[in-house]
N, C-alpha and C positions, 0 to 999 in steps of 0.2 A: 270372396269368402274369407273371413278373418281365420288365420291359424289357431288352433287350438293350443295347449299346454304344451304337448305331447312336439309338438313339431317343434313349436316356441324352443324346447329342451332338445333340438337337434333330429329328432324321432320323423321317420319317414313314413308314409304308407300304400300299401300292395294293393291295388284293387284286383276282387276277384268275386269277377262277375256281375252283381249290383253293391258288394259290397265293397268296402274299403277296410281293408286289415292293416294293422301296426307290425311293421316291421320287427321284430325281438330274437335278439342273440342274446346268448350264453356267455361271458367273455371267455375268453381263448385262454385256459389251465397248463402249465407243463405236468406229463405227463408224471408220476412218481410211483413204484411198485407200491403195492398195497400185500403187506401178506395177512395171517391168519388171523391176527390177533385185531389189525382194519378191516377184513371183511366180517367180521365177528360184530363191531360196534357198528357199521354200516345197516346191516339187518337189524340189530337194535336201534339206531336212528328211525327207518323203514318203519318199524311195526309202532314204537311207543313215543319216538318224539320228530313227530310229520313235520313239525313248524319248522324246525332248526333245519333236521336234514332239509327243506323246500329253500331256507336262507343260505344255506352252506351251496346248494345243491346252483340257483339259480344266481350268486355273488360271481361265481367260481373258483371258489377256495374250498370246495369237497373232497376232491384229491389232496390238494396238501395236508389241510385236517386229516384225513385217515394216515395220513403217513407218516404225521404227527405222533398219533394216538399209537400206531402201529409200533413207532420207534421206543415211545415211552414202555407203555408194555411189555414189550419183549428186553429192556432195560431192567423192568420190575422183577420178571418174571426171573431173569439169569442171577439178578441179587440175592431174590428169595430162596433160589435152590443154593447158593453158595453159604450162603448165610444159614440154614437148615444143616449142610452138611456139616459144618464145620461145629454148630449146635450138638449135633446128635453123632459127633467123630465118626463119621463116613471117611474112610482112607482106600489108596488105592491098595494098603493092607489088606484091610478087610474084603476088595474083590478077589486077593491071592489065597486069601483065608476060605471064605465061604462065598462065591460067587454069585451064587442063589440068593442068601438073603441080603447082600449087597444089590442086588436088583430090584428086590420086592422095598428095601426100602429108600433105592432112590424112585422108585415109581409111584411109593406114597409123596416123598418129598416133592415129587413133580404135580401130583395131582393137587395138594395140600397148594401149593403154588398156584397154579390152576385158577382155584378158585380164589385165592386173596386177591388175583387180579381182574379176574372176572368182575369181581365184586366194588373193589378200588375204581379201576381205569374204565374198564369194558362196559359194565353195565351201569356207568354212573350220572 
């Protein structure tokens, strides 16, 4: 029986039972934490772009990708609050002054942050 493509290209195959299945691995990824901001695009890959994540996912470069993503974002994300405070003179004055709205407004600066990367990085 002449080889097919698939062997021709090294590829072996399992039979199981009357049939014969194509041996397929994954290639072997190091492992690389993923935090909030890569499980965030993860499930956006997941829900609205199947094809990439199935590319990324079945190459094995999906880990590093998120950790990628992960790193940039949370690069963006510490820019954008520093850059915000220093915009709207947020001091550690102003925590000794009025602690309260020292809070309430690095919590808008955070959320405002938030979303410019959401929107940039995360959901793009």
């Amino acid at each position: 029986m002449a080889k097919t493509i698939f062997e021709e290209l090294g590829g072996k195959y399992e039979r199981q039972g009357d049939y014969l299945l194509p041996c397929l691995t994954v290639p072997a990824e190091e492992e690389q934490p993923i935090g909030t901001w890569g499980q965030r695009h993860l499930d956006y890959l997941k829900q609205y772009r199947k094809v990439t994540y199935t590319n990324l996912l079945t190459s094995g470069r999906l880990n590093s990708y998120l950790a990628d993503i992960d790193r940039q974002a949370q690069e963006r994300f510490e820019r954008l609050i520093e850059g915000m405070k220093q915009a709207q003179d947020i001091t550690e004055l102003l925590t000794e002054e009025n602690a309260l709205e020292w809070t309430g407004r690095l919590n808008n600066i955070r959320a405002c942050s938030r979303e410019i990367v959401n929107k940039e990085i995360i959901f793009a």
